[in-house]
N, CA, C and O atoms as a CHARMM CRD file, in Angstrom:
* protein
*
  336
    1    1 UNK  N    -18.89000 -33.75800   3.59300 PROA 1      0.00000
    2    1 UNK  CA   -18.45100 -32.89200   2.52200 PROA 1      0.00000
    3    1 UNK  C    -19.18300 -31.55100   2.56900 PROA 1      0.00000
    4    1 UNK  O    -18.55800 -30.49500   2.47300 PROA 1      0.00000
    5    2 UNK  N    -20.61900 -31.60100   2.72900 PROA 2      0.00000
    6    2 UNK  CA   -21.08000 -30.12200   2.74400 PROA 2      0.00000
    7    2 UNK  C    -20.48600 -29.23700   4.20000 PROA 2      0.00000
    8    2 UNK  O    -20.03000 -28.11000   4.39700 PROA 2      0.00000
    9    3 UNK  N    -20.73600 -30.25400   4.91500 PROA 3      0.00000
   10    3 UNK  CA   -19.83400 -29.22700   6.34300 PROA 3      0.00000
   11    3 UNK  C    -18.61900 -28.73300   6.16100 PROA 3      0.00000
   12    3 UNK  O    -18.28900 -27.81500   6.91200 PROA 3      0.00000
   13    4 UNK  N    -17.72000 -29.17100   5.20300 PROA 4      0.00000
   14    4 UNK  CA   -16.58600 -28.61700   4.76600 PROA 4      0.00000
   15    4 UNK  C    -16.59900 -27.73500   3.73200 PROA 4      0.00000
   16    4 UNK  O    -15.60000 -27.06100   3.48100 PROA 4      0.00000
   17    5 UNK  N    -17.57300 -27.65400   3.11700 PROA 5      0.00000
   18    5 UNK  CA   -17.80800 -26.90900   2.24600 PROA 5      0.00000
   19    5 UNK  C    -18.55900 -25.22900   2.84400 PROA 5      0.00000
   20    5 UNK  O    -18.19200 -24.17800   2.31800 PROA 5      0.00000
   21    6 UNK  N    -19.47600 -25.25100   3.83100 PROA 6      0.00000
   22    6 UNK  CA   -20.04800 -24.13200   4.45200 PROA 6      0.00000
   23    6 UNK  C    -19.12600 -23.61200   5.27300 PROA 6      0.00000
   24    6 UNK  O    -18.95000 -22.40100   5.40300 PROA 6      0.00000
   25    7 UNK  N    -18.37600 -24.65700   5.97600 PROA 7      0.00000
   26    7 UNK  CA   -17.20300 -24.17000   6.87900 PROA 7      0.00000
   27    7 UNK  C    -16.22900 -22.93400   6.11100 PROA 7      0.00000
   28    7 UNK  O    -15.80200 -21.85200   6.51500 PROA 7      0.00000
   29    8 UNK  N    -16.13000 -23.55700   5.00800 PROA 8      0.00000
   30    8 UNK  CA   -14.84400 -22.92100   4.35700 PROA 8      0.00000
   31    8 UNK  C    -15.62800 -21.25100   3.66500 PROA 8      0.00000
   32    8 UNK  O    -15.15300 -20.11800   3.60300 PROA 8      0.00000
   33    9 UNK  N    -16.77500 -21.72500   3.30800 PROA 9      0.00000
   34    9 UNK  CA   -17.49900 -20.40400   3.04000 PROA 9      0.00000
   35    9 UNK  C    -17.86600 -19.31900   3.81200 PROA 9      0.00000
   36    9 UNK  O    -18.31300 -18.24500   3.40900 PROA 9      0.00000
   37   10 UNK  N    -17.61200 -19.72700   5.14200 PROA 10     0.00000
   38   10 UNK  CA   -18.00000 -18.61600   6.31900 PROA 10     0.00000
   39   10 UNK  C    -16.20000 -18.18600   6.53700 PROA 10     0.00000
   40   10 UNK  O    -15.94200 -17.14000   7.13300 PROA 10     0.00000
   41   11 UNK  N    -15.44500 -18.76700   6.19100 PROA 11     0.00000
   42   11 UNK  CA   -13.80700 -18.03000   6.76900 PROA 11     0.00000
   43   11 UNK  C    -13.92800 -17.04200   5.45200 PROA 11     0.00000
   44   11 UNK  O    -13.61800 -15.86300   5.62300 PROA 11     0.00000
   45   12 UNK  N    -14.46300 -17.56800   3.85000 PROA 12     0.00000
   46   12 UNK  CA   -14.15400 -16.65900   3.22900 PROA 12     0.00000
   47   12 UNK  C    -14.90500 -15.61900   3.44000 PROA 12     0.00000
   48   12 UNK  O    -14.52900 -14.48300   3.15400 PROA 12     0.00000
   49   13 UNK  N    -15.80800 -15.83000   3.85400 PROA 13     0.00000
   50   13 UNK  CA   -17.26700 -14.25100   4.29800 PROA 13     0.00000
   51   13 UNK  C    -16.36400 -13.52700   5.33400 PROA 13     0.00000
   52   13 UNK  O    -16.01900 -12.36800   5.10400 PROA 13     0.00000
   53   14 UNK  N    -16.01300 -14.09200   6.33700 PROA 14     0.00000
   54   14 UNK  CA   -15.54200 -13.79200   7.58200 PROA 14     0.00000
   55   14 UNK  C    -14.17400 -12.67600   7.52800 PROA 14     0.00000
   56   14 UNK  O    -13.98300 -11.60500   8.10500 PROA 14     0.00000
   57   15 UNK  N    -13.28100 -13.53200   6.48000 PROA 15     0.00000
   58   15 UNK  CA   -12.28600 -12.63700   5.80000 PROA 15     0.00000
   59   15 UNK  C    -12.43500 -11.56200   5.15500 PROA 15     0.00000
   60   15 UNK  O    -11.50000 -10.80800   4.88500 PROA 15     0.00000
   61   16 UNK  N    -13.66700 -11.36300   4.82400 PROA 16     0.00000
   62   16 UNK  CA   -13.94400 -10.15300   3.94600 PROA 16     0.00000
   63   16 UNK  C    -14.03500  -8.70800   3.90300 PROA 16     0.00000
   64   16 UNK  O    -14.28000  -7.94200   2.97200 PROA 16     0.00000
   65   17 UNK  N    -13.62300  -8.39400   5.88800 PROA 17     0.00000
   66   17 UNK  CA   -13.40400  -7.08600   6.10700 PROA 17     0.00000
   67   17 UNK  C    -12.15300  -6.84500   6.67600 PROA 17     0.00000
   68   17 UNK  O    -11.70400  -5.77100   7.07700 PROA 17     0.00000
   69   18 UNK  N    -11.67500  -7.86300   6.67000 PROA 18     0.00000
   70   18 UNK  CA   -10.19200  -7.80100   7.16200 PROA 18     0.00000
   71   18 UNK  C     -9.65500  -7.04000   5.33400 PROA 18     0.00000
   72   18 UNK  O     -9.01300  -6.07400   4.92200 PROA 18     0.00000
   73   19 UNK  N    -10.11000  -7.74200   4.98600 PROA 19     0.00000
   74   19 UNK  CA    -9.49400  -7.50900   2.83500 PROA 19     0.00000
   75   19 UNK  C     -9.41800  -6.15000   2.77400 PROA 19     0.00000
   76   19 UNK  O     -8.52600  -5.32200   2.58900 PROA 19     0.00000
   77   20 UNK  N    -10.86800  -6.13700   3.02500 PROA 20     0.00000
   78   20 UNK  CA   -11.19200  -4.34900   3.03000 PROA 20     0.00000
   79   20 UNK  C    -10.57500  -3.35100   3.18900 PROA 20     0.00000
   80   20 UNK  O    -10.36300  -2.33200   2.53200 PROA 20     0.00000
   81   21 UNK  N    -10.14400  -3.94600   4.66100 PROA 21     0.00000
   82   21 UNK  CA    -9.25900  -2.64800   5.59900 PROA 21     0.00000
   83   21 UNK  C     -8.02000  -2.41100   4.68600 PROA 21     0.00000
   84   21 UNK  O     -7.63400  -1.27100   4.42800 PROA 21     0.00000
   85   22 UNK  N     -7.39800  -3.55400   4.19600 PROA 22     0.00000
   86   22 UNK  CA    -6.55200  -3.10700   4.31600 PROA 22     0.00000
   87   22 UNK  C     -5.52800  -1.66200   2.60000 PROA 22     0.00000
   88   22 UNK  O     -4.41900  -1.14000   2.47700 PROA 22     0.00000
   89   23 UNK  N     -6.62700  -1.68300   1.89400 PROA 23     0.00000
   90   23 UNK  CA    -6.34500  -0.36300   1.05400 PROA 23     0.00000
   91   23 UNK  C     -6.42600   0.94800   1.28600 PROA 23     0.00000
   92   23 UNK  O     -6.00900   1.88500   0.60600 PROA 23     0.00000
   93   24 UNK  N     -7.47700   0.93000   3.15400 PROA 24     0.00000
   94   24 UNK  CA    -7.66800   2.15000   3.47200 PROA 24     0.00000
   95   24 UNK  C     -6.95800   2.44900   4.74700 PROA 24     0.00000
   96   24 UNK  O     -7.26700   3.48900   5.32800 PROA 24     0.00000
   97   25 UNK  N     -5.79400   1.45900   5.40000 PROA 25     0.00000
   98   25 UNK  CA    -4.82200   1.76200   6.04900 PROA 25     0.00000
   99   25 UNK  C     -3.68200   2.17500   5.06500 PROA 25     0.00000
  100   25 UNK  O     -3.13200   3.27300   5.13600 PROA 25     0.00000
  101   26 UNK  N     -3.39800   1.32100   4.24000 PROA 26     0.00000
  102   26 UNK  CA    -2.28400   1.96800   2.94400 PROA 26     0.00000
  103   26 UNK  C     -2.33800   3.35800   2.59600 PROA 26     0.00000
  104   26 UNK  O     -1.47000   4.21900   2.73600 PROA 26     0.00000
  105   27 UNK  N     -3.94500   3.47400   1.93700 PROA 27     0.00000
  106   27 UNK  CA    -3.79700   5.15100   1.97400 PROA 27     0.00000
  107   27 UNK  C     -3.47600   5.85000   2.54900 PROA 27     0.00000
  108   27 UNK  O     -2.82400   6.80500   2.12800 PROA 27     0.00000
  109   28 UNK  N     -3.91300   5.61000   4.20900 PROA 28     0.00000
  110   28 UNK  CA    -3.75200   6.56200   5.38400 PROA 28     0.00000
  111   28 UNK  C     -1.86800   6.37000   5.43600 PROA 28     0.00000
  112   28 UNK  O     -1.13300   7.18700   5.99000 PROA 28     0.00000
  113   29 UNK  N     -1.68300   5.88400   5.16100 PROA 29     0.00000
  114   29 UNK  CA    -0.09000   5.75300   5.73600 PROA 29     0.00000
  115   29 UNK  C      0.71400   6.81600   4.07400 PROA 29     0.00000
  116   29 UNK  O      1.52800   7.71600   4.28100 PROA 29     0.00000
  117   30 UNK  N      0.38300   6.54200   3.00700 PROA 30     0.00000
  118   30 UNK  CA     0.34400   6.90800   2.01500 PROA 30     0.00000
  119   30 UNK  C      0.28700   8.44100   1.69200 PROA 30     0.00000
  120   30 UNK  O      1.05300   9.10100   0.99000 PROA 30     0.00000
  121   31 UNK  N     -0.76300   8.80900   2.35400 PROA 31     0.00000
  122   31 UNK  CA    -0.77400   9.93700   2.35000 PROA 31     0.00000
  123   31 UNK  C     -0.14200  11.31100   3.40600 PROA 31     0.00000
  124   31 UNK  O      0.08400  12.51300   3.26600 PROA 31     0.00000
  125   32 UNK  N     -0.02800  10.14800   4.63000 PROA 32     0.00000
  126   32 UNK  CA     0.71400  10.89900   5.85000 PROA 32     0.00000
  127   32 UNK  C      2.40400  10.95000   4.54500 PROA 32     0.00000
  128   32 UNK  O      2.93200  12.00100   4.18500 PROA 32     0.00000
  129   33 UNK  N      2.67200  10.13900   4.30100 PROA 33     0.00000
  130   33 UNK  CA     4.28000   9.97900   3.71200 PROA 33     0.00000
  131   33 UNK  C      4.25700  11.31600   2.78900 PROA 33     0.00000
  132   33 UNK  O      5.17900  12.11200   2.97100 PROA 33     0.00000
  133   34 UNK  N      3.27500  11.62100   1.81600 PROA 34     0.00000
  134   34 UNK  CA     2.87700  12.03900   0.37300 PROA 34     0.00000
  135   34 UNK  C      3.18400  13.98400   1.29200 PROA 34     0.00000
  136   34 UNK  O      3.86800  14.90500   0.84700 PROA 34     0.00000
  137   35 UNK  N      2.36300  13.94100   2.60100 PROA 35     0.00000
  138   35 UNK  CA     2.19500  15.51000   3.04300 PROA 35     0.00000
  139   35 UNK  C      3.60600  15.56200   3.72000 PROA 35     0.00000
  140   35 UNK  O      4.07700  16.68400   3.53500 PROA 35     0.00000
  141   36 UNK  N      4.38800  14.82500   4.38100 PROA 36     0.00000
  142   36 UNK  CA     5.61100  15.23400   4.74400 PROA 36     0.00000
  143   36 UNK  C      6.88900  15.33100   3.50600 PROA 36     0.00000
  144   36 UNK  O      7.74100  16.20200   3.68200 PROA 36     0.00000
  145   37 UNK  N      6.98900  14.53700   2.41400 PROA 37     0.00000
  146   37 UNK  CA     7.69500  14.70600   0.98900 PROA 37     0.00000
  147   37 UNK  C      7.22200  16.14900   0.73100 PROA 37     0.00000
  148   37 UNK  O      8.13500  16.97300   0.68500 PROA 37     0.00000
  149   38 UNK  N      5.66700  16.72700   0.51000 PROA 38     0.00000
  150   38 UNK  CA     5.76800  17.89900   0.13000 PROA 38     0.00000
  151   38 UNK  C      6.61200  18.93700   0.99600 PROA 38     0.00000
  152   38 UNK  O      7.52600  19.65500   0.59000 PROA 38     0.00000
  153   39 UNK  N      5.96500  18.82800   2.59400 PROA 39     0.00000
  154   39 UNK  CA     6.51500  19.57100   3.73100 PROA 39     0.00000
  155   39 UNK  C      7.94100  19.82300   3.62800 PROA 39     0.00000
  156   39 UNK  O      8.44700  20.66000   4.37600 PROA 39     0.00000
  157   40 UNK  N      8.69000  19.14700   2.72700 PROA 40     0.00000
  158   40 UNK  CA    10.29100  18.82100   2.63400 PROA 40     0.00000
  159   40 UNK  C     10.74700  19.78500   1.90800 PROA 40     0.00000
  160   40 UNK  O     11.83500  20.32100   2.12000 PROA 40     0.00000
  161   41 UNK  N      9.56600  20.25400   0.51600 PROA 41     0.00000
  162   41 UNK  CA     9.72000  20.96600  -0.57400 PROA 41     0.00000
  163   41 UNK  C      9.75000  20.67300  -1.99300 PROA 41     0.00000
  164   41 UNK  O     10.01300  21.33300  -2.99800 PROA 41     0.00000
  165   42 UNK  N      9.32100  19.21600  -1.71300 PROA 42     0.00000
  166   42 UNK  CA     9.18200  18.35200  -3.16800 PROA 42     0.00000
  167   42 UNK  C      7.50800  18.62800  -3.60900 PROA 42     0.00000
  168   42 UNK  O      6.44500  18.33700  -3.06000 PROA 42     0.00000
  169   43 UNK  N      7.86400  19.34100  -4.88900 PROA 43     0.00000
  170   43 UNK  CA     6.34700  19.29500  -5.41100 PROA 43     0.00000
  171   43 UNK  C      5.53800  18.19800  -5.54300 PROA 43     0.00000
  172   43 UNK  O      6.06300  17.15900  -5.94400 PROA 43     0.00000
  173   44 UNK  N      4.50800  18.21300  -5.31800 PROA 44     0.00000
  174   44 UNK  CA     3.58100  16.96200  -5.44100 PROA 44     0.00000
  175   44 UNK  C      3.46500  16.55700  -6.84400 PROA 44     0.00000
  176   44 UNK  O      3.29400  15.33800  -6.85800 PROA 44     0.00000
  177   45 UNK  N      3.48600  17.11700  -8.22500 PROA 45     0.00000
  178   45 UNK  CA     3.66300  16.58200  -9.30200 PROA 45     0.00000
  179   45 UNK  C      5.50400  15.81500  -9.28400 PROA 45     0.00000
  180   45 UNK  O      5.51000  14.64400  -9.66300 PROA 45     0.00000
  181   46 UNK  N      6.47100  16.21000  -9.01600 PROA 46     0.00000
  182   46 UNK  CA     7.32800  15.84800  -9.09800 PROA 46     0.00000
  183   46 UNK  C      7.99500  14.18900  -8.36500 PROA 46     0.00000
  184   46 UNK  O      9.16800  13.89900  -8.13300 PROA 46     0.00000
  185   47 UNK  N      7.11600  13.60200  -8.21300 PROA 47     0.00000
  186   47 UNK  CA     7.06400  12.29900  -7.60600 PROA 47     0.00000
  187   47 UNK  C      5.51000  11.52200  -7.71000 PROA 47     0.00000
  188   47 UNK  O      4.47400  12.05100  -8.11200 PROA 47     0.00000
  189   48 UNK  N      5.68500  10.10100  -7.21700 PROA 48     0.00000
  190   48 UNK  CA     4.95800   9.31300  -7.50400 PROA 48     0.00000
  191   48 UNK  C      5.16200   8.58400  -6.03600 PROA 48     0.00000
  192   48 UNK  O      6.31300   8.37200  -5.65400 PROA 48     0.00000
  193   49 UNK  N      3.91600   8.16100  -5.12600 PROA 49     0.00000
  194   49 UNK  CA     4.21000   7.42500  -3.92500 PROA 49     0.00000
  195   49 UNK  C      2.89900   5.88700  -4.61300 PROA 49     0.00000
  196   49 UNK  O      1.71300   6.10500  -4.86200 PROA 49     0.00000
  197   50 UNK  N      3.46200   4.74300  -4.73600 PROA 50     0.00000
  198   50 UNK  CA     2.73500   3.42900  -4.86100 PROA 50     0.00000
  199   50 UNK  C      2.31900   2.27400  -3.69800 PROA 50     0.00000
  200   50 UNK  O      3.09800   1.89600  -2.82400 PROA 50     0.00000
  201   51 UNK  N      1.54000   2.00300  -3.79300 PROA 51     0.00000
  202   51 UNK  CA     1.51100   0.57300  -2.63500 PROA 51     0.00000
  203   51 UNK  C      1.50400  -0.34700  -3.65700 PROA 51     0.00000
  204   51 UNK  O      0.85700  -0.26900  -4.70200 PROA 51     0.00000
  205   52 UNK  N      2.42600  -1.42300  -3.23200 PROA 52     0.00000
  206   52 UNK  CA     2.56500  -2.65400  -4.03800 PROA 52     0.00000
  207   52 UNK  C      3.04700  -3.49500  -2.74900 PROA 52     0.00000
  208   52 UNK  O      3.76100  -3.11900  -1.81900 PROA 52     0.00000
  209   53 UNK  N      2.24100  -5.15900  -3.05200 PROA 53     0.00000
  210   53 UNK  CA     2.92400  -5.96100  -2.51700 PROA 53     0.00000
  211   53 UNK  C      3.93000  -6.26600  -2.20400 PROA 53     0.00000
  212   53 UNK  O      4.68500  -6.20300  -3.17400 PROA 53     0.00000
  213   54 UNK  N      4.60100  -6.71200  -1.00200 PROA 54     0.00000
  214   54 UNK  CA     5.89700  -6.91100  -0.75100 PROA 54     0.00000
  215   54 UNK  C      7.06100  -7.55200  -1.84400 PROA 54     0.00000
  216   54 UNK  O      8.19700  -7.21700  -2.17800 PROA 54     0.00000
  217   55 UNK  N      6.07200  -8.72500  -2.22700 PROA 55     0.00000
  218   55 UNK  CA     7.04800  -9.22200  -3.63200 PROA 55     0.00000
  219   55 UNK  C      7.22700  -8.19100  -5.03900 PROA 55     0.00000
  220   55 UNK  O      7.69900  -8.66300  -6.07300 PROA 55     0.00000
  221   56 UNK  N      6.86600  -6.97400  -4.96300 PROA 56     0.00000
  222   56 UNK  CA     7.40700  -6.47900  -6.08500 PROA 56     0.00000
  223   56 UNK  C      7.80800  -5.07700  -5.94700 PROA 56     0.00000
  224   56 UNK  O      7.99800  -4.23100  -6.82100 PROA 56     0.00000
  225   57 UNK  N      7.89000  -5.01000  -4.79700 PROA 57     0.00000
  226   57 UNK  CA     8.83100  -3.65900  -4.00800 PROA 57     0.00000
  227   57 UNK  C     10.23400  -3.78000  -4.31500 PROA 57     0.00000
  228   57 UNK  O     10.84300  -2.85400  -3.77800 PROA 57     0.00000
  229   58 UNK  N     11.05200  -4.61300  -5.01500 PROA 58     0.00000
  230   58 UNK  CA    12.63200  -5.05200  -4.86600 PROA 58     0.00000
  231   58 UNK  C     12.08000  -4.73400  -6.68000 PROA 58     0.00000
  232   58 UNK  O     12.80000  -3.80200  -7.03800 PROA 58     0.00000
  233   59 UNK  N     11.20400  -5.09900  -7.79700 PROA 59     0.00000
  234   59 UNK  CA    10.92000  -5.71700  -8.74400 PROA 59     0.00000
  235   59 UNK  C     11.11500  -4.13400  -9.32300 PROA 59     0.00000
  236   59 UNK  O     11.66900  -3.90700 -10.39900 PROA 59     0.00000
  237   60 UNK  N     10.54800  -3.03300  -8.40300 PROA 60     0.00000
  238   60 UNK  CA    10.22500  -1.78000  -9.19300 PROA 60     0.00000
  239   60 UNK  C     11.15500  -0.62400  -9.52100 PROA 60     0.00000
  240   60 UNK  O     11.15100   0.33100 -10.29800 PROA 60     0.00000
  241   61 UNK  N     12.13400  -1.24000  -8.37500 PROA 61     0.00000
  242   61 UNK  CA    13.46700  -0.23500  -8.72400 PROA 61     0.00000
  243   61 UNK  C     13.66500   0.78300  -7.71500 PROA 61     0.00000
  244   61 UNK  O     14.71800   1.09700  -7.15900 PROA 61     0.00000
  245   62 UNK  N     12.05000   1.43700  -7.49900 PROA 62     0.00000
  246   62 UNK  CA    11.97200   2.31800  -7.25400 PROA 62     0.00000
  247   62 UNK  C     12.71900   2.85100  -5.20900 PROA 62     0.00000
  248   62 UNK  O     13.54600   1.95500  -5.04400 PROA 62     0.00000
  249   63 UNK  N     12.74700   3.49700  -4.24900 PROA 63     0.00000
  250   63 UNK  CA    12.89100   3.74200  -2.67800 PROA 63     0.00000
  251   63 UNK  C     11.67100   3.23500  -2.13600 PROA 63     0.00000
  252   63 UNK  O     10.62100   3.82600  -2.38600 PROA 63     0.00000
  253   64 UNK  N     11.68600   2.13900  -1.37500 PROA 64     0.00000
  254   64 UNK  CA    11.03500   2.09400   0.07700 PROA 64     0.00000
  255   64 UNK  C     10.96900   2.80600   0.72500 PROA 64     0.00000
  256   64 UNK  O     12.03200   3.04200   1.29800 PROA 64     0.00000
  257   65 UNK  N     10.03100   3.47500   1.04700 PROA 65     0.00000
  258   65 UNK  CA     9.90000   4.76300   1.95400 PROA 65     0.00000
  259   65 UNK  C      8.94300   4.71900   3.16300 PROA 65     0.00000
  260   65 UNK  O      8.85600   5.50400   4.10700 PROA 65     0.00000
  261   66 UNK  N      7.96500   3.14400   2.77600 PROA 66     0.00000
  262   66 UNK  CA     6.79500   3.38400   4.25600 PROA 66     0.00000
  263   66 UNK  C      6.53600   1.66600   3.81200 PROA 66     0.00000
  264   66 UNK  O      6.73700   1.16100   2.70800 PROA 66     0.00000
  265   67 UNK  N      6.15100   1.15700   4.76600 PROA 67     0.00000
  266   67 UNK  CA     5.04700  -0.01800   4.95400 PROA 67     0.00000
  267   67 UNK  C      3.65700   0.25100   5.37400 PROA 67     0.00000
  268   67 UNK  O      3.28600   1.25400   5.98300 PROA 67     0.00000
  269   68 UNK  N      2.65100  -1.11000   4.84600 PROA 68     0.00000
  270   68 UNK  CA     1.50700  -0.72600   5.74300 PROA 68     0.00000
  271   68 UNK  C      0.60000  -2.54900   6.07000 PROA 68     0.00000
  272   68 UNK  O      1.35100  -3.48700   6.33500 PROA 68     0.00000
  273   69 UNK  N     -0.16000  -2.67800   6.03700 PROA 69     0.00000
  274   69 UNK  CA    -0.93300  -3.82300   6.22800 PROA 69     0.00000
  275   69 UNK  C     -0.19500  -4.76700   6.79400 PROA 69     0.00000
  276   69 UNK  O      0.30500  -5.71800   6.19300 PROA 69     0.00000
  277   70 UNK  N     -0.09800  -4.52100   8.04100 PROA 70     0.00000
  278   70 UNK  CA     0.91200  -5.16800   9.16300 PROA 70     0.00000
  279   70 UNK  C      2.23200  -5.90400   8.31400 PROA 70     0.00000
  280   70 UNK  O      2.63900  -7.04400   8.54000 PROA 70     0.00000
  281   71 UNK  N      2.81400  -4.91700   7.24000 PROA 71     0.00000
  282   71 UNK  CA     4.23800  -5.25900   6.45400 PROA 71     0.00000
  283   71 UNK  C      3.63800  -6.51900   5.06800 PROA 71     0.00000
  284   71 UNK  O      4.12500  -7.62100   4.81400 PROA 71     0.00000
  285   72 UNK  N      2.72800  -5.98400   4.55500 PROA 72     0.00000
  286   72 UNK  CA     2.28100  -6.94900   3.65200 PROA 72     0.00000
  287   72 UNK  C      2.24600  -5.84500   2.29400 PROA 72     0.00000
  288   72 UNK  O      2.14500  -6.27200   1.14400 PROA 72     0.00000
  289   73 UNK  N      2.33200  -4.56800   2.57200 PROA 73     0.00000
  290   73 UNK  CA     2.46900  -4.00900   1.30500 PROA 73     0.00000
  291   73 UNK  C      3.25400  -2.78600   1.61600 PROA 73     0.00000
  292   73 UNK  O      3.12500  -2.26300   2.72200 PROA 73     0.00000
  293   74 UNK  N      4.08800  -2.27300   0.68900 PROA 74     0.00000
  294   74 UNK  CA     5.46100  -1.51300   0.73900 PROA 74     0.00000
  295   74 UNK  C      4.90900  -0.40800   0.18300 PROA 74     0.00000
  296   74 UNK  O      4.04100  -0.51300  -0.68400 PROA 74     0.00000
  297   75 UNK  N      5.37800   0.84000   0.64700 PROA 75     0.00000
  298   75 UNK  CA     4.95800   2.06400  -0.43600 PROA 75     0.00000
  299   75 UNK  C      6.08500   2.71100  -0.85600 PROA 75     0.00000
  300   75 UNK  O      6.95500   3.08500  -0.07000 PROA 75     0.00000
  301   76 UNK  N      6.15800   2.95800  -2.69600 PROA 76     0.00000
  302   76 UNK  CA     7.34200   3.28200  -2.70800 PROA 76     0.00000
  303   76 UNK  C      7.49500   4.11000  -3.28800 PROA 76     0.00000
  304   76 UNK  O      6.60400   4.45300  -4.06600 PROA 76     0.00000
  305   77 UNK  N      8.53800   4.74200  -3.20800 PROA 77     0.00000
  306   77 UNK  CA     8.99400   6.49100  -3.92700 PROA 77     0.00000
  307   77 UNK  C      9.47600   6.19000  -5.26000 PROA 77     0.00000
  308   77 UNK  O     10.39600   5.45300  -5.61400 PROA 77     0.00000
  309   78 UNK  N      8.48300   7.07600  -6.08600 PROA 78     0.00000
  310   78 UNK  CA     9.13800   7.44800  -7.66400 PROA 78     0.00000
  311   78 UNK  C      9.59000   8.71600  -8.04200 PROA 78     0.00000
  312   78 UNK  O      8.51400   9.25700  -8.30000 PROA 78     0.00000
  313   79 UNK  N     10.28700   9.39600  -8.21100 PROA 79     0.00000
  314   79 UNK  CA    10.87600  10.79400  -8.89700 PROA 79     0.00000
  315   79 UNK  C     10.49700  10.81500 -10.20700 PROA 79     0.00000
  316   79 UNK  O     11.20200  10.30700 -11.07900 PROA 79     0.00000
  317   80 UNK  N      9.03300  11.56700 -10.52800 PROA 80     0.00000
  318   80 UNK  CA     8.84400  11.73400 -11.84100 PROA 80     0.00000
  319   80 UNK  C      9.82500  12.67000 -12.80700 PROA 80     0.00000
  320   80 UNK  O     10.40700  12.28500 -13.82100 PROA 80     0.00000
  321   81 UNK  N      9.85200  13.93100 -12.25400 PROA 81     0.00000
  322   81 UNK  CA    10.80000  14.77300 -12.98700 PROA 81     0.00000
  323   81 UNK  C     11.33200  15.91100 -12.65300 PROA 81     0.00000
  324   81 UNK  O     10.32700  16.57000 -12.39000 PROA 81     0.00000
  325   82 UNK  N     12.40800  16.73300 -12.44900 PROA 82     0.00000
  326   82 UNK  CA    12.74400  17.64400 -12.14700 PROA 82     0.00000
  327   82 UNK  C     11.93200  18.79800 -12.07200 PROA 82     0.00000
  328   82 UNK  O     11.38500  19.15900 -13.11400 PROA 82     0.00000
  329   83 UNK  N     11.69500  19.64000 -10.72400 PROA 83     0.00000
  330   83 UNK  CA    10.86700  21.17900 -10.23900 PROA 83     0.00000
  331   83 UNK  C     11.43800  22.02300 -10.80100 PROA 83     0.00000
  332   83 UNK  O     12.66500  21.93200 -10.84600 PROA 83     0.00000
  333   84 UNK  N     10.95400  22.85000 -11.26500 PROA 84     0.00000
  334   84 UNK  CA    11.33200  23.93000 -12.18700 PROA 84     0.00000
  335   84 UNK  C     11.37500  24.96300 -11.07200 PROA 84     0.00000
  336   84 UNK  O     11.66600  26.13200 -11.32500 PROA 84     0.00000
């Protein structure tokens, strides 16, 4: 029982920079998306770009516009409000 017990405590240690990575690949992908939307001519107040899990990318309504964490989280386009 304790060998199963230390075992299982070193995958969760072990896992723990894989976790890491992966909010600061999202950003990077996030933000490449965020500078080409402006490049387009969309003001940067005039939208909203999110990372959300795959299960609630369909939930938000909102455009799929990028993936990231080898397709484990969706980033998606919001249109806050019309550019003046």
């Amino acid at each position: 029982m304790r060998k199963s017990r230390w075992l299982l405590a070193l995958l969760v240690v072990g896992s723990l920079p894989a976790l890491a990575a992966v909010p600061d690949s999202c950003e990077r992908v996030r933000s490449d998306i965020q500078q080409k939307i402006v490049n387009n001519g969309v003001a940067e107040s005039a939208f909203t770009l999110d990372i959300v899990p795959n299960d609630q990318a369909e939930q938000s309504g909102a455009q799929v516009v990028g993936h990231c964490a080898n397709d484990t989280f969706k980033i998606i386009y919001t249109r806050t409000d019309t550019p003046q």
